[in-house]
C-alpha positions as CSV (number, residue, x, y, z in Angstrom):
1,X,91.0,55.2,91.8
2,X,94.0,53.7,93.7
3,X,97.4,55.0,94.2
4,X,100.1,54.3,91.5
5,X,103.7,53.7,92.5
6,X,104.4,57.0,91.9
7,X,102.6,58.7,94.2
8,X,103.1,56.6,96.8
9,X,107.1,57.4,96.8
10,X,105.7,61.2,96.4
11,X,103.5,61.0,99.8
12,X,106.3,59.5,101.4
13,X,108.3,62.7,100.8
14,X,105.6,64.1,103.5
15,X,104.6,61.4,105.8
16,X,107.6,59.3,107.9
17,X,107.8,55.7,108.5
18,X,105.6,56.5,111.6
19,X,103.4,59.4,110.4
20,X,99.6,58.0,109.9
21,X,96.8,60.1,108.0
22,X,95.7,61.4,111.7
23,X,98.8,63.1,112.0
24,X,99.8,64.7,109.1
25,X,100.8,67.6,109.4
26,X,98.3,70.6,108.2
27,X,101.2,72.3,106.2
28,X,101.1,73.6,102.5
29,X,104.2,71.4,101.7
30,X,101.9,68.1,103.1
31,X,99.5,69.2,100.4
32,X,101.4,69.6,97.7
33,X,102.7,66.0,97.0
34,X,99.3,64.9,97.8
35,X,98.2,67.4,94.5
36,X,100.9,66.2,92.8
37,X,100.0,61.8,93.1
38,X,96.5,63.1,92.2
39,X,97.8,64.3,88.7
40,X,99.8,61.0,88.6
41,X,96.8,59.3,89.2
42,X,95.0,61.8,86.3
43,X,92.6,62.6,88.7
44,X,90.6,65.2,86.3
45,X,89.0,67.6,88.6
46,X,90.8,68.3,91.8
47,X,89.0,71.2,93.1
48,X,85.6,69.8,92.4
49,X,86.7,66.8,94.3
50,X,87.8,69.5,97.0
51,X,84.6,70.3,97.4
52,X,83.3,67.3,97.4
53,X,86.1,66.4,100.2
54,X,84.5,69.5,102.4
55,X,85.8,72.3,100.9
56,X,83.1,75.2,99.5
57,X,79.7,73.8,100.2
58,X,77.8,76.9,100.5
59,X,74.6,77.3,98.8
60,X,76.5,80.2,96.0
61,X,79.6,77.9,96.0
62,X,77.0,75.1,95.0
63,X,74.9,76.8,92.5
64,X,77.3,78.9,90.7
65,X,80.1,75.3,90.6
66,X,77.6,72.6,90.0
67,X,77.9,68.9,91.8
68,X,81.4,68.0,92.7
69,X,83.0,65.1,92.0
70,X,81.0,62.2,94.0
71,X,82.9,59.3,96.4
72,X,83.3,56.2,96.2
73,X,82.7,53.8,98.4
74,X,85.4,53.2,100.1
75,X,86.9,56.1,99.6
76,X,90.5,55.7,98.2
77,X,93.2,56.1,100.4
78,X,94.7,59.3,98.8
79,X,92.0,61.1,99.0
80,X,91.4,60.4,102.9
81,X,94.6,62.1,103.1
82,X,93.0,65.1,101.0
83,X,89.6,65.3,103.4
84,X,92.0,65.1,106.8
85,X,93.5,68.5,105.5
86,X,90.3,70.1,104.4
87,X,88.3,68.9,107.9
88,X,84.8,69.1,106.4
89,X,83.4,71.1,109.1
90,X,81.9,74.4,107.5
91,X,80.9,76.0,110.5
92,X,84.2,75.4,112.7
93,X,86.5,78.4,111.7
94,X,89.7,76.8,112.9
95,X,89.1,73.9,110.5
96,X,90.6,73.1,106.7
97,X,93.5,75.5,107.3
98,X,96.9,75.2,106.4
99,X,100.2,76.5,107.6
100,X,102.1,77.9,104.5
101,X,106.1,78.4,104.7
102,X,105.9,82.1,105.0
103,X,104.0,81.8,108.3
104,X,101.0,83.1,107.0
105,X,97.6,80.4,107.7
106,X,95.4,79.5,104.8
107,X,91.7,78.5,104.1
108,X,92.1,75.9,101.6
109,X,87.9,75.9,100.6
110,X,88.3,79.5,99.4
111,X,91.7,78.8,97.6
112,X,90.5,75.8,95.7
113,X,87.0,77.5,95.1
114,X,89.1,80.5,93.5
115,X,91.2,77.8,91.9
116,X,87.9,76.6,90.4
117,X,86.7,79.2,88.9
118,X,90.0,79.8,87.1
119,X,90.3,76.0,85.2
120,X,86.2,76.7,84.2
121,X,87.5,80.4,82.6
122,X,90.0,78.5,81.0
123,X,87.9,76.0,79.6
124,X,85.6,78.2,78.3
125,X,82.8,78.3,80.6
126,X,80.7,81.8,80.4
127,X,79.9,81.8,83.9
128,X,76.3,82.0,85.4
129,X,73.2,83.0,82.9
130,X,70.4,82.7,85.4
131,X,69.6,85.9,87.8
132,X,70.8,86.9,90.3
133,X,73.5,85.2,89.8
134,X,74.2,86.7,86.6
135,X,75.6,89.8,88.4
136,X,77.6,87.8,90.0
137,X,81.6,87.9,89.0
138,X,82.2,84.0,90.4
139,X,85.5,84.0,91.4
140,X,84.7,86.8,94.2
141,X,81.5,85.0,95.3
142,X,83.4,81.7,95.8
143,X,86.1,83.3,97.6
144,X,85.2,85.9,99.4
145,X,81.7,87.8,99.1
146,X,79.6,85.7,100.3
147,X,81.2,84.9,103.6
148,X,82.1,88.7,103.4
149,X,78.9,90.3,103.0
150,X,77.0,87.7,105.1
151,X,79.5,88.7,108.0
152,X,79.0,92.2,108.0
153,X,75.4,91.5,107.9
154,X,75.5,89.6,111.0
155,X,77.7,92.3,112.4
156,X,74.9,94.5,111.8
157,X,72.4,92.5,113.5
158,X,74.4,91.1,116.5
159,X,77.1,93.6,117.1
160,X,79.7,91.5,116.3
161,X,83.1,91.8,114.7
162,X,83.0,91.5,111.0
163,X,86.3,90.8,110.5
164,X,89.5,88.3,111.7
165,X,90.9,87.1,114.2
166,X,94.4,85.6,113.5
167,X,95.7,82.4,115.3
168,X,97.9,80.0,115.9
169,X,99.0,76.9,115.4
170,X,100.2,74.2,118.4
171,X,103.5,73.4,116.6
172,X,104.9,75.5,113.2
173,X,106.6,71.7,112.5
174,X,104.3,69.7,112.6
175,X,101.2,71.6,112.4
176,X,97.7,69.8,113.8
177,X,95.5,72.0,115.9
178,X,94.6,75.7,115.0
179,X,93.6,78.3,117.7
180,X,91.8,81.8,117.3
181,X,92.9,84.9,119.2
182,X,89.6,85.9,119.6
183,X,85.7,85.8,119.0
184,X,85.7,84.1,115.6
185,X,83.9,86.0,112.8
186,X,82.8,84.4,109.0
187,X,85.9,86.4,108.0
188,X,89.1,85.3,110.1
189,X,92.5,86.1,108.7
190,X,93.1,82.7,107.7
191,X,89.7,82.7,105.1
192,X,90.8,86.5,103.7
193,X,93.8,84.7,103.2
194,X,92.7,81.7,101.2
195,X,90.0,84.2,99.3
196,X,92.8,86.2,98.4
197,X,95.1,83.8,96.8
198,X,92.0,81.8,95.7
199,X,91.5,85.1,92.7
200,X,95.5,85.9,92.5
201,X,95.8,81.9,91.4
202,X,92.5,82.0,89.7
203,X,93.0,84.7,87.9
204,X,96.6,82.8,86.8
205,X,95.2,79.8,85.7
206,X,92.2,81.7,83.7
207,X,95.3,82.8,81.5
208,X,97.7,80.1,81.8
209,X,96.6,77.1,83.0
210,X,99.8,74.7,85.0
211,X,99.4,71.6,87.6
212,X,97.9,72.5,90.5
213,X,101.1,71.1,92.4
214,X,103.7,73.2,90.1
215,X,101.2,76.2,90.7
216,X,101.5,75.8,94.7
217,X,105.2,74.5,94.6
218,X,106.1,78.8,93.0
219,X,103.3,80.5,94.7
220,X,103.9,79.5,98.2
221,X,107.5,78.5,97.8
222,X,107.8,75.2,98.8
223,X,111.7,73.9,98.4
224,X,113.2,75.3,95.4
225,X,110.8,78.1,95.3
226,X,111.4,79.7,98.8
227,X,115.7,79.9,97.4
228,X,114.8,82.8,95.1
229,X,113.4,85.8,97.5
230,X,110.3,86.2,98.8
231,X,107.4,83.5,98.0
232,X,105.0,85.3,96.5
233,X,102.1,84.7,98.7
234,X,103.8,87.1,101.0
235,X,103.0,90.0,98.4
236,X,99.0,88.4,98.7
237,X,98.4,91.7,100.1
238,X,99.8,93.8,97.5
239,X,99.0,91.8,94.8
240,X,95.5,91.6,95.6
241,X,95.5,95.5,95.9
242,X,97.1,95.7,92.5
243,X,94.3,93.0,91.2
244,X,91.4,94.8,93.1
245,X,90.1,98.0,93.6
246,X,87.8,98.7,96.6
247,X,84.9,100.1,94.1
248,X,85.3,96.4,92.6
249,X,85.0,94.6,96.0
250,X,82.0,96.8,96.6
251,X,80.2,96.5,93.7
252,X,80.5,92.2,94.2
253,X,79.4,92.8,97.6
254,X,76.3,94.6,96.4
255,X,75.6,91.9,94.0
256,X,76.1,89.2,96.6
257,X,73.9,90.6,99.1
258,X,71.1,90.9,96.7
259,X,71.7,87.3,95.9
260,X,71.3,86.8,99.6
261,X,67.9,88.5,99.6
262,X,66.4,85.1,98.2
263,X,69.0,82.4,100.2
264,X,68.2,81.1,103.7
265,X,69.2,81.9,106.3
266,X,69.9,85.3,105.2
267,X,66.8,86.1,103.5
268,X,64.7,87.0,107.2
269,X,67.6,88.9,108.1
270,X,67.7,90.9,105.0
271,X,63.9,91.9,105.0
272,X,65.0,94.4,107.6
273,X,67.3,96.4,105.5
274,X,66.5,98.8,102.7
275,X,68.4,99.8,99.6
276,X,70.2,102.6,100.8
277,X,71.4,100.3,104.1
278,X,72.4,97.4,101.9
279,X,74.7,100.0,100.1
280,X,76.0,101.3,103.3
281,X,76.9,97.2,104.5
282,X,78.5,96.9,101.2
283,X,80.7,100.1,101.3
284,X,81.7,99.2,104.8
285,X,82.2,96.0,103.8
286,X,84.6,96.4,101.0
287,X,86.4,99.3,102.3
288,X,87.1,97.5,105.9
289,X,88.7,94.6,104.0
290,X,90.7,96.6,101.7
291,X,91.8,98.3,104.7
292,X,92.5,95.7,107.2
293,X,93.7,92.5,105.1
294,X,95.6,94.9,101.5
295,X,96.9,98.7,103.1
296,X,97.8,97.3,106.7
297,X,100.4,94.8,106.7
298,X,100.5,91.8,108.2
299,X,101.5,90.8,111.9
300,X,103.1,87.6,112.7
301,X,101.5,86.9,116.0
302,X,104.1,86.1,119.5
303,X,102.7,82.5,119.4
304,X,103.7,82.1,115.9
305,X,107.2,82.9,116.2
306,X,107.9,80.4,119.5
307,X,107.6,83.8,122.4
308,X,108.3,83.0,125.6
309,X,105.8,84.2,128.2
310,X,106.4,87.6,129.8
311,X,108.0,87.8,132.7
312,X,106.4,90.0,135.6
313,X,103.3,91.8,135.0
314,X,103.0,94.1,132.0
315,X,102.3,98.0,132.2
316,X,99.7,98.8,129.8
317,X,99.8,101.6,127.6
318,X,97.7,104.4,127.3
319,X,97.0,104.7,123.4
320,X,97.0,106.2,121.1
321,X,100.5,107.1,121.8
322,X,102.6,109.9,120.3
323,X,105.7,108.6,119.0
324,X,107.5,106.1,117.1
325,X,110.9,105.2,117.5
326,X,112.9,103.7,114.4
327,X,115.7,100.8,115.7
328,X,118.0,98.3,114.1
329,X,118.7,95.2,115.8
330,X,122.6,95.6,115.2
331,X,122.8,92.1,116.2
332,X,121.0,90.0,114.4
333,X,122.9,91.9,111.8
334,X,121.9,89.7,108.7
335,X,118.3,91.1,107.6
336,X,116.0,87.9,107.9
337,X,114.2,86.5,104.9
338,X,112.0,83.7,105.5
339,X,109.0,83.5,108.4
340,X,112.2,80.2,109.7
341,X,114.9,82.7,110.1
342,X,113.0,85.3,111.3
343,X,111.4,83.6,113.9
344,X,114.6,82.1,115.0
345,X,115.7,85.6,115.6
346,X,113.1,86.5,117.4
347,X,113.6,83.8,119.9
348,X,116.9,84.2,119.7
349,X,116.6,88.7,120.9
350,X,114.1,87.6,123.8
351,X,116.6,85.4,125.1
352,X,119.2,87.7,125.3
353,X,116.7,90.5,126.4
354,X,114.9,88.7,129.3
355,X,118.3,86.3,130.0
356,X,121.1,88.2,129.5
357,X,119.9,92.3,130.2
358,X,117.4,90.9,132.7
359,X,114.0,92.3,131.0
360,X,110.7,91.1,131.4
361,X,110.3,90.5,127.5
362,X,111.9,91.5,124.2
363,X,112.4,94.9,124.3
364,X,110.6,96.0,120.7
365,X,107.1,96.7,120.7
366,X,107.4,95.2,116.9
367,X,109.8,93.4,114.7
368,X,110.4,94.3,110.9
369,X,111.8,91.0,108.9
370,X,112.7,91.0,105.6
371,X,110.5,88.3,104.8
372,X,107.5,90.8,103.9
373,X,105.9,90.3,107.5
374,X,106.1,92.5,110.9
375,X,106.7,90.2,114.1
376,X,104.7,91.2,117.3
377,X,107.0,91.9,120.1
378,X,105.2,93.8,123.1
379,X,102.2,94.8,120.2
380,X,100.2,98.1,120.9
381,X,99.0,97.4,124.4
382,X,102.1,96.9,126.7
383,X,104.8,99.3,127.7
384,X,108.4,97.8,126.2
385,X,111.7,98.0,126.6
386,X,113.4,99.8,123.8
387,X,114.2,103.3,124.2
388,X,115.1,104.3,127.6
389,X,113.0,107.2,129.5
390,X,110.0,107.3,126.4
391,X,108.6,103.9,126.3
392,X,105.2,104.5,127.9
393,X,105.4,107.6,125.0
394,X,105.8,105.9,122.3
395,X,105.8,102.5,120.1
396,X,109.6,101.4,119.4
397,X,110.1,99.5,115.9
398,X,112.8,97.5,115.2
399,X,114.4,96.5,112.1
400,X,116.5,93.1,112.0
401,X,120.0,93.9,110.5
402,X,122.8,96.0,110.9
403,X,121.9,99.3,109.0
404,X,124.8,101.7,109.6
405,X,126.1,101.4,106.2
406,X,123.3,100.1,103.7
407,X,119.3,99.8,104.0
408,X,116.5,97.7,104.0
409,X,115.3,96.1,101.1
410,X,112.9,98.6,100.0
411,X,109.5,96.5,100.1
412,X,110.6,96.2,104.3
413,X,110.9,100.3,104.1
414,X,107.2,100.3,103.2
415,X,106.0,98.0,105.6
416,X,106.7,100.9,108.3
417,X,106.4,103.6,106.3
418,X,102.9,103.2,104.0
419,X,101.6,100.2,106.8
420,X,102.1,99.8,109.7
421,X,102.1,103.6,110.5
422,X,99.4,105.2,108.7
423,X,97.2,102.1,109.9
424,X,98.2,102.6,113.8
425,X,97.0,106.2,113.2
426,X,93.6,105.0,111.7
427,X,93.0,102.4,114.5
428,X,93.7,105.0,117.4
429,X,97.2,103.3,118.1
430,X,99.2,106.3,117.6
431,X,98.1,110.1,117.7
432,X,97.7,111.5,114.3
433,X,100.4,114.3,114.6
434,X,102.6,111.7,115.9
435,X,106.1,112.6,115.5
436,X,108.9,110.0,114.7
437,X,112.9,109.7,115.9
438,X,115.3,107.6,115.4
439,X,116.4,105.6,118.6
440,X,120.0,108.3,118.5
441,X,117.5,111.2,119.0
442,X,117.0,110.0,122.6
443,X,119.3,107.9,123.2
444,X,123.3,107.9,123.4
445,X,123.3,105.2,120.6
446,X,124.4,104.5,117.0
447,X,121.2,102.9,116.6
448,X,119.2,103.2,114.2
449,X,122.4,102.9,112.1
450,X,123.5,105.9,109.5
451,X,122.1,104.7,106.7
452,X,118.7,103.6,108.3
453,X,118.3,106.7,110.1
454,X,119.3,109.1,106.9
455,X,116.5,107.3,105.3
456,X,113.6,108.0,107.7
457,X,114.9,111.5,107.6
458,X,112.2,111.6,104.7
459,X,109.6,110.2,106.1
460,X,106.1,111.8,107.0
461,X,106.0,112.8,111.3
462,X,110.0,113.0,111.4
463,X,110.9,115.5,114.0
């Protein structure tokens, strides 16, 4: 295969005059023009080649998908571009990610494994016939059961965390190098991510199937896309919810781990546990994700949005706490709609925070955009800055806009009200008869604006 005209005029729309394949940058919108020369090129198989690239090599991904696509030799030059995004390291969690425009981080082997799946259904293809694998529902064994329920089985084993961590990238511009907040684990935010649009898309493109490139181009709202409200991978969450119940999740788990009975290096491991403790892996399994990654909402972490460091030394809290206070940020007083915008103004509140009213940080323990995402300011372990004489009390949560006269889109009312605090009670963040004010209840202040704080008049804990 070599690259037409064409899509050499589309990869330039990615990759400057100076811009070689070492540096490109490991963004959704990089990705996309390289999909879209592929179809140019009719390249018939893109996610096998994916695979074949180092995307999903794993011994269920392999059985139940077949041989990829095989390379040539040399391999072309388009699809070097392809394997620098994917990083064909399956043991390295920080590897074949990609930043997409809402600020969210992405597993591409899940996604394109998911993706898979979807152009096979919509071929026609009946799916495995051969036990165990018969049980099997593929497109949640490619995506996410096997690297879920081998994960809580080596929790199990080792005592070790199941699920996440996030991270973050080195620059949100030109993304290259990808960094965990913590231990890893077979299940960091960025694979639940790619799992869960890898069944939303291949689920889609069972029923309707569209160029991988158009497909990505609405999904994860690259240029026009991102003009007409939230992308929709921002609602992965939701939709995934909507798509999946937990009794679902836990039945594939239970077929998976069966599967795993006979696979090594899991098979040793398994010998140890019974029926009734392979249910009880599964049930935690599927109930922790459905918990953590679809009724919590996401947190845009401080190194995502551009945080300075904190001045001073921070007080720690003493969770779980008993209070939430409800703010609007009055200035900003445009809600923010994009992970751009609302990054920007999260830069922009600890300047005038720590520059201009002399504190050692933004004030706000966390940030609500109106992008679909929460922004970390102080998080649950530090004392902030954001309602005077109750902040070692109490978590203070801050909406960007000016509220006094009309509210928050409703999907940003939920992220508080049905998220972020019924989770913090769960996790032992906040007491579970907390009570919650609005920032006028303490303080001599307009804030959290009329209309704001008329609204959380109705909410569960008001006092």
């Amino acid at each position: 295969m070599h690259c037409s005209a064409a899509a050499v005029l589309l990869l330039l729309a990615v990759l400057s005059a100076r811009t070689q394949a070492a540096l490109l940058p490991h963004h959704i919108s990089s990705l996309i023009p390289i999909l879209q020369s592929l179809e140019v090129d009719d390249t018939p198989d893109i996610p096998s080649l994916v695979r074949a690239l180092g995307g999903c090599g794993t011994p269920v991904c392999h059985t139940l998908l077949g041989d990829p696509t095989p390379t040539p030799k040399p391999i072309p030059e388009l699809w070097k571009l392809l394997a620098h995004l994917l990083h064909p390291n399956a043991t390295a969690a920080e590897h074949g990610l990609a930043l997409a425009p809402d600020g969210s981080t992405v597993a591409l082997a899940p996604l394109f494994a998911g993706i898979e799946v979807g152009l096979k259904r919509a071929a026609g293809w009946p799916g495995p016939i051969d036990q165990p694998y018969a049980a099997l529902d593929p497109l949640y064994a490619v995506t996410i059961t096997e690297a879920l329920g081998t994960s809580f089985l080596m929790a199990q084993v080792n005592g070790t965390a199941a699920l996440g961590p996030d991270g973050c990238w080195d620059d949100v511009d030109n993304p290259q190098s990808f960094t965990l907040l913590g231990p890893p684990s077979l299940v960091p935010d960025a694979v639940a991510n790619g799992a869960m649009d890898g069944v939303l898309l291949g689920t889609r493109l069972a029923e309707e199937p569209i160029p991988l490139s158009i497909l990505f181009r609405r999904y994860y709202g690259v240029e026009n896309g991102i003009t007409s409200g939230w992308p929709h991978s921002s609602r992965r969450r939701r939709d995934f919810g909507a798509l999946t119940a937990v009794g679902k999740l836990e039945e594939e788990v239970v077929a998976m781990l069966r599967v795993l009975r006979g696979l090594s290096p899991t098979r040793e491991i398994m010998e140890e546990f019974g029926e009734e403790e392979e249910a009880d892996i599964a049930h935690r399994a599927a109930r922790e994700f459905m918990e953590v990654y679809v009724e919590c909402p996401a947190i845009i972490p401080r190194c995502m949005w551009g945080a300075r460091p904190y001045r001073g030394t921070p007080r720690p809290l003493s969770p779980p706490l008993g209070s939430i206070y409800i703010h609007h940020t009055f200035v900003p007083s445009a809600p923010c709609r994009s992970f751009a915008a609302c990054a920007r103004d999260m830069r922009s509140m600890q300047l005038f925070h720590q520059d201009t009213r002399g504190w050692d940080d933004i004030g706000y323990s966390f940030v609500v955009g109106s992008d679909g995402y929460l922004y970390q300011g102080r998080g649950w372990h530090w004392v902030g800055a954001h309602t005077r004489g109750h902040n070692t009390k109490g978590y203070g949560v801050g909406y960007v806009g000016n509220f006094s006269a009309s509210l928050p889109d409703p999907e940003a009312i939920a992220l508080v009200r049905d998220g972020l605090i019924p989770c913090a009670v769960r996790a032992g963040w906040l007491h579970q008869n907390y009570t919650l004010h609005g920032h006028r209840q303490m303080v001599n202040t307009s804030c959290p604006g009329d209309a704001l704080f008329q609204e959380i008049q109705t909410w569960h804990g008001f006092k």
